[in-house]
Structure formats: structure tokens, C-alpha cells
C-alpha positions as CSV (number, residue, x, y, z in Angstrom):
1,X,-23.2,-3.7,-6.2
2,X,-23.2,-4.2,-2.5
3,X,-21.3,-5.9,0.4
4,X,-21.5,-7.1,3.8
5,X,-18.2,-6.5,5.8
6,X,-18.3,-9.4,9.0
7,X,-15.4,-9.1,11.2
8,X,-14.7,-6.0,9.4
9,X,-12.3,-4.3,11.9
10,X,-11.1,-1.2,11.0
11,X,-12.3,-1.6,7.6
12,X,-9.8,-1.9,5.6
13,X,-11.0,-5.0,3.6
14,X,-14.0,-2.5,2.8
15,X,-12.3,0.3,2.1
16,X,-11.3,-0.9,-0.8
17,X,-14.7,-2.5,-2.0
18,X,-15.6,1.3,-1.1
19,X,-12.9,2.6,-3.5
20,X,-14.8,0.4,-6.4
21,X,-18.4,1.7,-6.1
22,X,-19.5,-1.1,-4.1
23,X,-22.2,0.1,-1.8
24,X,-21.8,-1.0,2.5
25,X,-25.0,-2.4,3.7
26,X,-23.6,-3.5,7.2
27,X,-20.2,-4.1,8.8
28,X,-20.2,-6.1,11.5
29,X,-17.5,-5.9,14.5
30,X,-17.6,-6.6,18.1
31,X,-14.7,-3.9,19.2
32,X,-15.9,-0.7,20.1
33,X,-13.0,1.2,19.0
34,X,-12.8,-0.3,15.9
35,X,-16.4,0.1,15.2
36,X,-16.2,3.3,16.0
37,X,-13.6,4.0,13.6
38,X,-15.7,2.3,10.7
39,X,-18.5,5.0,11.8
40,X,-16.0,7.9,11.2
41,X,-14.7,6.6,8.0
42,X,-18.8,6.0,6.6
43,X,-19.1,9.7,7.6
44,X,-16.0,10.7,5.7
45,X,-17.6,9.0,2.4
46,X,-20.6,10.6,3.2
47,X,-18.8,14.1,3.4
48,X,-16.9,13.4,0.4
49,X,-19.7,12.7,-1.8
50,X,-22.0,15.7,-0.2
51,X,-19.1,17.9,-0.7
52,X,-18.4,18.9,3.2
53,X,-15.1,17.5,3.9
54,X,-14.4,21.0,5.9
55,X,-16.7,18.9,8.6
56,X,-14.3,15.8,8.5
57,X,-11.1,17.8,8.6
58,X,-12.7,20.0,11.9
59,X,-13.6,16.8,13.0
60,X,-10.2,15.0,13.2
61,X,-8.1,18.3,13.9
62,X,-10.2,18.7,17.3
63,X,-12.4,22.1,16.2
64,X,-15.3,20.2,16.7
65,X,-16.8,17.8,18.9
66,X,-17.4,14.2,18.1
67,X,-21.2,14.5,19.0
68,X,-21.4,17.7,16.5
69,X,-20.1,16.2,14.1
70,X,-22.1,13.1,13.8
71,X,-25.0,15.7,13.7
72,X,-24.0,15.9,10.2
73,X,-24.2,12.4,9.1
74,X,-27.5,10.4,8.1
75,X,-28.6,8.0,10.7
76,X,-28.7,5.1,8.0
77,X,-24.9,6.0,7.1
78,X,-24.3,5.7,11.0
79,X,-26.2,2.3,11.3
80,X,-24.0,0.5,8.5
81,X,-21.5,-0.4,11.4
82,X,-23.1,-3.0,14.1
83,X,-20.9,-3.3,17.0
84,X,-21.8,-6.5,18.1
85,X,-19.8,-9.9,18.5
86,X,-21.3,-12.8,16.4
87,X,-22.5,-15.5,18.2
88,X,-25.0,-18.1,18.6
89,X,-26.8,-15.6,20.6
90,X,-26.6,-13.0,18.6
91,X,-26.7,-13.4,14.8
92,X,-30.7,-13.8,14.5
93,X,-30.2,-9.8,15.9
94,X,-27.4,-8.9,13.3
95,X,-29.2,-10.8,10.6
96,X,-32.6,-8.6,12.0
97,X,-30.5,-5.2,11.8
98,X,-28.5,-6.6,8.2
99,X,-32.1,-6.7,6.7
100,X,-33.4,-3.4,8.2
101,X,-30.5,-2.0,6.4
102,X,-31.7,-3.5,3.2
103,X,-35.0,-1.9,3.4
104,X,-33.7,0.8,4.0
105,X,-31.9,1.3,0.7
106,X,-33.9,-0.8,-1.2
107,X,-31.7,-3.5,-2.0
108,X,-33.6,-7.2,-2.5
109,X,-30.3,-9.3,-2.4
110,X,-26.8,-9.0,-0.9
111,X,-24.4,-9.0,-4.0
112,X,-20.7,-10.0,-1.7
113,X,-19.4,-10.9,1.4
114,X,-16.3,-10.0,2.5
115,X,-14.6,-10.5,6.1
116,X,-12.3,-12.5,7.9
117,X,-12.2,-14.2,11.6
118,X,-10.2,-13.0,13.8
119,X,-7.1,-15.0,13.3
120,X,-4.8,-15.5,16.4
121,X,-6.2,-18.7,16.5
122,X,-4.4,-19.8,13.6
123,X,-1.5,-18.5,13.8
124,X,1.7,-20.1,13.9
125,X,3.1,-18.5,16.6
126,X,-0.1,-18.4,19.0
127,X,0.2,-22.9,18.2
128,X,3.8,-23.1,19.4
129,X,2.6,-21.7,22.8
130,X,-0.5,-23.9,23.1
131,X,0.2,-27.7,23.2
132,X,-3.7,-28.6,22.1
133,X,-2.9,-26.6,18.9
134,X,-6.3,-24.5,20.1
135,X,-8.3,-27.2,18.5
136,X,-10.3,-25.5,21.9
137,X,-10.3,-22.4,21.2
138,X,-13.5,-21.3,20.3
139,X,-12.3,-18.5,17.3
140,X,-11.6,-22.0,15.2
141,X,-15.0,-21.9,14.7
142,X,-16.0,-18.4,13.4
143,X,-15.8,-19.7,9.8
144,X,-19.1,-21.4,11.2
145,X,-20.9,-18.4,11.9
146,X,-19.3,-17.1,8.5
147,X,-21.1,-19.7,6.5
148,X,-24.5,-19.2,8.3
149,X,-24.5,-15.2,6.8
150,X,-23.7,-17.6,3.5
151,X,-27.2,-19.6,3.9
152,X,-28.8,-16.4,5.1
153,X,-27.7,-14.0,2.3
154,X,-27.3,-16.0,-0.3
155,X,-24.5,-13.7,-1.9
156,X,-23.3,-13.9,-5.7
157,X,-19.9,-14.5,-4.6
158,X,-17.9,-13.8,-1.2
159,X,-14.0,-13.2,0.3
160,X,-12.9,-14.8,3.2
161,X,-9.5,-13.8,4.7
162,X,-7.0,-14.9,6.7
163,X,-3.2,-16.0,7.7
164,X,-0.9,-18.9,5.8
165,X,-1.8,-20.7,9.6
166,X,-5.3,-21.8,8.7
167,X,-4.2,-24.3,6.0
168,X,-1.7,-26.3,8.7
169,X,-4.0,-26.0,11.6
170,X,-5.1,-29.2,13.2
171,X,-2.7,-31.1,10.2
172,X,-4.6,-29.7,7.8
173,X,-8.5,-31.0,9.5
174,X,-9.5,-27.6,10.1
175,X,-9.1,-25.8,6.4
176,X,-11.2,-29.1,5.5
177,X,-14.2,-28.6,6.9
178,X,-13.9,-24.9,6.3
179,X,-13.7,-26.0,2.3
180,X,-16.6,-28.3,3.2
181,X,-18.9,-26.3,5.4
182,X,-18.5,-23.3,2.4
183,X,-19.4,-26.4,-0.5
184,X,-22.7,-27.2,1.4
185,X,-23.7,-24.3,1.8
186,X,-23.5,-23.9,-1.9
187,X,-20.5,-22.6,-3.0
188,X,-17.3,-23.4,-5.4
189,X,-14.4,-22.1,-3.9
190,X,-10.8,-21.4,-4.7
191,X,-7.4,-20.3,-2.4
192,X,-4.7,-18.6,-2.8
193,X,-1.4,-17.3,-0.8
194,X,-1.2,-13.7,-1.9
195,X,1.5,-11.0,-0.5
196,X,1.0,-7.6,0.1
197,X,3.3,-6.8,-1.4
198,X,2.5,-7.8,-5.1
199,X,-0.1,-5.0,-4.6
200,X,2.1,-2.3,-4.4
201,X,2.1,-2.1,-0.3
202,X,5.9,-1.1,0.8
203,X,4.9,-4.2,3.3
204,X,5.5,-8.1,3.3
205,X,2.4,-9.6,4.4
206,X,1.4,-13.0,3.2
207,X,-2.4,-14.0,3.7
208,X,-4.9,-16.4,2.2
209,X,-7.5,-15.3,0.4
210,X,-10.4,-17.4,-0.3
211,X,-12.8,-16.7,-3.0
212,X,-16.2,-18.4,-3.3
213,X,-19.2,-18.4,-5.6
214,X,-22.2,-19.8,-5.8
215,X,-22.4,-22.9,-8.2
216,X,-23.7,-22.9,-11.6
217,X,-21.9,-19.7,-12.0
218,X,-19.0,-19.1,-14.5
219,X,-16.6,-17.4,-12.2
220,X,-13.1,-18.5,-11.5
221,X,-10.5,-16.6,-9.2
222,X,-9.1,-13.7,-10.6
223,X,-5.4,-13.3,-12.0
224,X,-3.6,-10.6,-9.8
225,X,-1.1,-8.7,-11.5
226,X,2.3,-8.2,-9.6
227,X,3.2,-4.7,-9.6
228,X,6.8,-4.1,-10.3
229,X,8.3,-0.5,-8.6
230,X,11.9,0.6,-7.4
231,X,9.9,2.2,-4.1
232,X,11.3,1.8,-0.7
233,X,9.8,2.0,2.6
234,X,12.1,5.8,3.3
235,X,9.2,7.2,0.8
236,X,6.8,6.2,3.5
237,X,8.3,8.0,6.6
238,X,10.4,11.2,4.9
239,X,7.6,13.6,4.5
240,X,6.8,13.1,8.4
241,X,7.9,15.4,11.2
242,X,10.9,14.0,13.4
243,X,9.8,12.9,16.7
244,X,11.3,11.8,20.6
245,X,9.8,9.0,21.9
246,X,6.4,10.1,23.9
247,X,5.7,13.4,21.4
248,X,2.7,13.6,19.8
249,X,1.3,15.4,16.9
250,X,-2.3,15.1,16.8
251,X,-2.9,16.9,14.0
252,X,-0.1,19.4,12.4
253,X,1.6,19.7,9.2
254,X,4.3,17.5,7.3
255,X,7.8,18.5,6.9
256,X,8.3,18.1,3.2
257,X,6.4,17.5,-0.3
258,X,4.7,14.3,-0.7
259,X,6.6,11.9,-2.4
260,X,5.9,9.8,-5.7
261,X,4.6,7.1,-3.7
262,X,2.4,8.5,-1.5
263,X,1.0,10.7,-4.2
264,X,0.9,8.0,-6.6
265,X,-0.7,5.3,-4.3
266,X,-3.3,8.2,-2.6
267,X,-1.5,7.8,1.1
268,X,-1.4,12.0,0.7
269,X,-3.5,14.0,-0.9
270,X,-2.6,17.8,-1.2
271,X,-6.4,18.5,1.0
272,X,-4.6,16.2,4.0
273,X,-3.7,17.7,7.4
274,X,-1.3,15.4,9.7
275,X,-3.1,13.1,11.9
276,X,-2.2,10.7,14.6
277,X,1.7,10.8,14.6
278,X,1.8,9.6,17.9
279,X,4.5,7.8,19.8
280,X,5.1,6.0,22.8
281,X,7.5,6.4,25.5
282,X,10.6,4.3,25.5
283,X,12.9,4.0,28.9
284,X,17.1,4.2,28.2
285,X,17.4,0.8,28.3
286,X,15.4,0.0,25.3
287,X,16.4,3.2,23.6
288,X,19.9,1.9,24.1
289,X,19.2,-1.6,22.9
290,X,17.5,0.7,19.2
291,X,20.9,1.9,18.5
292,X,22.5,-1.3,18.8
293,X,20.1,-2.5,16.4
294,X,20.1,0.4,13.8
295,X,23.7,0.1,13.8
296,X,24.4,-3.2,13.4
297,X,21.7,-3.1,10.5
298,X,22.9,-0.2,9.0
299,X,26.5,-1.8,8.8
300,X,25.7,-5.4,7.9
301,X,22.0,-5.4,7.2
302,X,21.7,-7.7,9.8
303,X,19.2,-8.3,12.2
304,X,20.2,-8.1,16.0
305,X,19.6,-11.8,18.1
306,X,18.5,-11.0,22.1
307,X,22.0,-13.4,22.9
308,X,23.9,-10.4,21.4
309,X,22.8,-7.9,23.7
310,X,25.2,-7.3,26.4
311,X,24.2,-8.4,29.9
312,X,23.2,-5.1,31.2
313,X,20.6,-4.7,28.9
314,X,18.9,-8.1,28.7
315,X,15.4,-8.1,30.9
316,X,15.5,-12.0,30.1
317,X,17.5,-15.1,31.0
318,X,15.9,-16.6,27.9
319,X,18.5,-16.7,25.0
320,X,17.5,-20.0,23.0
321,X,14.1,-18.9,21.8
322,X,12.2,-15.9,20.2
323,X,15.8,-14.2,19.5
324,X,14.3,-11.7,17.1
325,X,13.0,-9.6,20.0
326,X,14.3,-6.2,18.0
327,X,13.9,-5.6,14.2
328,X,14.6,-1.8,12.3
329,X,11.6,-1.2,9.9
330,X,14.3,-1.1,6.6
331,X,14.3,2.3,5.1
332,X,16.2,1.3,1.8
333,X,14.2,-1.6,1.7
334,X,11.0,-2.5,-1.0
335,X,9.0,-3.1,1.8
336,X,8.9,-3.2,5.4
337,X,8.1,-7.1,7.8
338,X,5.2,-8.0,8.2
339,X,2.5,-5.6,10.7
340,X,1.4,-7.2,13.6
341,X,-1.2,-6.4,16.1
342,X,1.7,-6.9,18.5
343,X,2.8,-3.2,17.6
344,X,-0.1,-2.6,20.5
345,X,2.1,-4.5,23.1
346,X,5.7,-2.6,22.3
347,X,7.2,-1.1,19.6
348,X,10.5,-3.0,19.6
349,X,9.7,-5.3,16.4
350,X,9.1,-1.7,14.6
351,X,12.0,0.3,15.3
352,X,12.2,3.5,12.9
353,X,15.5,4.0,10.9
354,X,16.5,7.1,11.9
355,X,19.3,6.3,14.1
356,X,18.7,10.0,15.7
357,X,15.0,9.3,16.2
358,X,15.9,6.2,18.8
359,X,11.8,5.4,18.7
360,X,9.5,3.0,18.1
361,X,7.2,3.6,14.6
362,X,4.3,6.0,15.4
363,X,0.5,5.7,14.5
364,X,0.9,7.7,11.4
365,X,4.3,5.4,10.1
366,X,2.5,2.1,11.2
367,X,-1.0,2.9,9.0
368,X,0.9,4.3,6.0
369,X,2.9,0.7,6.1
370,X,-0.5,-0.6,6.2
371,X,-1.2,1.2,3.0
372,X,-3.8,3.5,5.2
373,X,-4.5,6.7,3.3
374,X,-3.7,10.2,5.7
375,X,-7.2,10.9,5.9
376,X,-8.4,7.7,7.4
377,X,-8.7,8.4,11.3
378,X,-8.7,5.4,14.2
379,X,-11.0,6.2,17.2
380,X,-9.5,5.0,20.7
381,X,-6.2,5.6,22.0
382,X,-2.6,4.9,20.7
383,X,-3.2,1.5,21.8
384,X,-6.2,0.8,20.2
385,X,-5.2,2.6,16.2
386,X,-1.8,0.5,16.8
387,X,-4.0,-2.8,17.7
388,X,-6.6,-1.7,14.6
389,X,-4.2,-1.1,12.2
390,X,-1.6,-4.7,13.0
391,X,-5.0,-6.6,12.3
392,X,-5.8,-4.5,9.0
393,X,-6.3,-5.7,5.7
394,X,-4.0,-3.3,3.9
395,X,-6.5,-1.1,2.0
396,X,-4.5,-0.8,-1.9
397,X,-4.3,-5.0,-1.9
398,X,-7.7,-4.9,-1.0
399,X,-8.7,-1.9,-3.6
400,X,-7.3,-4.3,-6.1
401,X,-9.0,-7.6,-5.2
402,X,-12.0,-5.3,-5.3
403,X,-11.0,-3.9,-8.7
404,X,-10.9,-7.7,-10.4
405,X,-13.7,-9.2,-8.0
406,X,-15.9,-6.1,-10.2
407,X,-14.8,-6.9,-13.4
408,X,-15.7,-10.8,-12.6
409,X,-19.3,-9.8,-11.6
410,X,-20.1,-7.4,-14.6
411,X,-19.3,-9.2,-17.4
């Protein structure tokens, strides 16, 4: 089977499609970094199935160059990733390169569509600072251009996927005509809140998941499993060198066996090398304002309000809103809050436990939160993985939607 990834970011959505033998035919995303990224992680499936991981590995450990290594890898793995935003101006284009793609493989129909629009939009927090609700904003309206790769395609069945915020938005208006636009076009749908961490990610992270498939077939949305475990977030970060704010392991080696959940849940396999454990820089200030709020966590398991601080260290005279400036990622906890793509901003709603540490989380902590196996690699700098990786679908939720969406098609 086979799958079209729009809005696919960094790919985690398709990683796990990936992870259950469904074949890419195109992703579709208008960041370069994260486009780039998708291009890499192609190649490492490539690699993997040919056999010549060495060339990945030397690749992401800096032995090779970026243009020697895509030497390596087919063009038509390369042109499965179309860095283009979709538009009214551009979709007859994508649609041109989607079907050029199909040719290519030889594949008549498109099996599944999977992707969600970029959700800021929607979001509870970006409505409180806009007082038209961004009924204006034109991202409310990707789902539009969503549907028209519906028409187009005609897929067996699709996933759309987004935050709790699109079924308030607009009072409700705007999930309306996003069940309505998906009906005409031929689909019965179904919706669901799922969390994370029901999957098995060490991460609370509450999204909608729409399901849709065309009518007249017997399909009805899957029955998700909760995973129970006694894992906490610790078994995410101990394996992982120590670091001061602003040091940087690009690639290097971890300090300890993997543990039973990284093993278990394929974050570390014993061919990985250390990637990407990259921090940023932190002045006093803020380092100070950490160990108030490790402390005060570790002693009451409370989180620190910005009122608390004292007067020295507040940078703002606002102390009746937003208090939750500063939260310690738990490391006793079952998972950690939920990633953001804020972690691209500042660090200081991802504050490591170790009270010795005094740092924000790095690249490496942030994508195994996401569920991001070792060996995946973001292109771009620390800003751009961090932003990648807050906007991710967490790749083992999305291995196991993946997993049932297969069963549901092959019987």
C-alpha cells in the first residue's frame, strides 16, 4: 500500500506509515529545513534496505559531505519530498509532480492520505491573543486545499491531524465545514481525541485524529489499545552525556547502556552513534530562575508561578497572566508536558531535571520526548530540529495508527 504525506513536516506522521510497509509516493512541505530532513530520512530507508547504513552513519557523523552522500541515493527516492507550499497557485504543479511519482513506480491509485495543516491557527493559545479568533487567517483554510488532493486522488481512506483547538474554533463553525467539505467530497468520517501517551510516548500530547473513508466501504475507526507501563521520562535522558548550557555533541557516544525503554520502543539501537545533543546558551539570570524551579519541584512537585520569582529576576511587570513561564520536564514522571514548537523560541518551558545541569532540554532529549528514534537526523540549525521536532507527530503513536489503519485495509 501507499501514501501521500501533505504537510508532512519532519515526517513523523510518515514514519510510522514507513514502519508498516506502506510505500511514500510524495510528501509535501513548504519548509526547507524540514524538507530537507524528509530527504535524509528517504535516504536512510533507502540505505537500510540496500544494506549501506555505513553511508548514513558517515553522513550524519560529518565524514562525508552532504552532496557525496546524496550521490548514493536514487533520484526517485530524492523526488518523494516536494518542498513547495500548497496553494491555489501551486497544487496543479504538486498534483503534476505527485503523478510523475506514480509513474514512476507504477502505481495506478493512491491507497492513503495522511497529513495535517499547520495548526497555530487553531490553537487555543494563538485565539486568546487575536480578538477575530483568526477567522482571517488564511491557515483556517488549508483543510480546503486538503480536500482538493481528496477529489484528485481519490484515496481508499485518509488521516487528517491536528490540535483539540479545531473543534472550538469559530464556536464550533469551522470543524463543520471541515466535516462537510470531507462528506462532499465523498467520504464518511470519524474523530477522535487521542493522547500520546496511550501509545507508549513518555509525553502528554492530546491531538485529534480524523479518519475518513470513502463511502460504500465497510471501514469504521480503529480501537486503540492503551498501553499500560511503569516507564518514566529519567529512562529517556540517563543514557545521555551531561551537558553546560551552549555544549554541543554533534555526534559522540552515550554514557551508559540503553535502557528498557529505549531498547524496547527502538529510540536506541545498539548500531546508533549520538547525534544532535545540542544545547543553547542560557545567561545567569535564567540559569538562576532553573534552580528555583528544580527545587521547588523537586520538594513539592510544584510548578513555579512568574509572581514567585523574586524581583531581581523578573524581566516582566506582567504577573496576572501566562504565570507558567518556567516548567522542569519531570524525571520521575510517566511522561513529560506537552512538546511545543515554542522549544525554538527558549528553552524555559523544558527545563532538564538535573538540578547540576541548570539547562534547557537539548535536541537529542527534545526528539526522544517526541518518540524520535536516535538515528533520525534534522537538517538546519538547533533552531530549526527544535522547531521540526515541537510540530512533530510523535513517530510510535503514529507507528500504531499505521499498524491498525493496515489491518482495516487488508481484510
Amino acid at each position: 500500500m501507499n501514501y501521500i504525506d501533505l504537510f508532512a513536516g519532519a515526517g513523523g506522521l510518515s514514519e510510522g506509515f514507513i514502519r508498516n510497509g506502506f510505500v511514500p509516493v510524495a510528501h509535501v512541505e513548504m519548509n526547507k529545513f524540514a524538507a530537507q530532513t524528509l530527504k535524509t530520512r528517504m535516504a536512510y530507508h533507502y540505505l537500510k534496505e540496500v544494506n549501506r547504513l555505513d553511508i548514513y552513519y558517515a553522513y550524519i557523523s560529518g565524514k562525508i559531505s552532504s552532496k557525496e552522500f546524496y550521490s548514493h541515493i536514487p533520484l526517485n527516492i530524492q523526488e518523494t519530498v516536494i518542498n513547495r507550499e500548497i496553494s491555489d497557485e501551486t497544487i496543479k504543479e504538486i498534483f503534476n509532480d505527485i503523478e510523475k511519482n506514480m509513474a514512476r513506480i507504477g502505481c495506478k491509485n493512491i491507497d492513503v492520505i495522511v497529513g495535517g495543516p499547520p495548526c497555530q491557527a487553531y490553537s487555543l493559545v494563538g485565539r486568546a491573543r487575536d480578538p477575530y479568533n483568526k477567522e482571517h487567517d488564511p491557515r483556517n483554510y488549508l483543510y480546503r486545499q486538503y480536500v482538493k488532493f481528496l477529489v484528485k486522488f481519490s484515496p481508499r481512506l485518509f488521516v487528517f491531524e491536528n490540535v483539540p483547538g479545531i473543534l472550538t474554533a469559530a464556536k464550533g463553525r469551522l470543524f463543520e465545514d471541515v466535516k462537510r467539505y470531507m462528506n462532499e467530497a465523498g467520504y464518511d468520517i470519524d474523530a477522535k481525541i487521542l493522547d500520546a501517551s496511550d501509545f507508549g510516548v513518555l509525553q502528554q500530547r492530546k491531538r485529534v485524529i480524523l479518519i475518513g473513508w470513502q463511502k460504500g466501504l465497510n471501514y469504521k475507526y480503529p480501537q486503540f489499545q492503551k498501553i499500560e507501563h511503569t516507564y518514566k521520562v529519567n529512562d529517556l535522558l540517563s543514557d545521555l552525556p551531561k551537558l553546560k548550557p551552549g555544549e554541543k555533541i554533534h555526534f559522540g557516544s552515550y554514557t551508559s547502556d540503553p535502557t528498557e525503554y529505549v531498547e524496547k520502543f527502538g529510540i536506541r539501537k545498539s548500531s546508533d552513534i549520538l547525534t544532535q545533543h545540542i544545547t543553547r546558551i542560557h545567561n545567569e539570570r535564567d540559569r538562576e530562575i532553573y534552580r528555583l524551579t528544580i527545587q521547588l519541584w523537586n520538594k513539592e512537585k510544584r510548578r513555579l508561578k512568574y509572581h514567585e520569582l523574586p524581583k531581581e529576576l523578573r524581566t516582566h511587570k506582567n504577573l496576572h497572566s501566562f504565570l507558567d513561564r518556567f516548567k522542569v520536564v519531570g524525571a520521575e514522571e510517566p511522561y513529560s508536558h506537552t512538546m511545543v514548537a515554542h522549544i525554538a523560541k527558549d528553552g524555559h518551558y523544558y527545563i532538564h531535571p538535573d538540578i547540576n545541569q541548570l539547562r534547557s532540554l537539548s535536541v537529542r532529549e527534545a526528539a526522544r520526548i517526541q518518540s524520535f528514534p536516535d538515528n533520525y537526523f534534522f537538517e538546519g540549525s538547533r533552531t530549526a530540529a527544535f522547531n521540526q521536532i515541537g510540530n512533530a507527530v510523535p513517530p510510535i503513536m503514529a507507528e500504531l495508527i499505521a499498524k491498525e489503519i493496515k489491518k482495516m485495509m487488508s481484510e
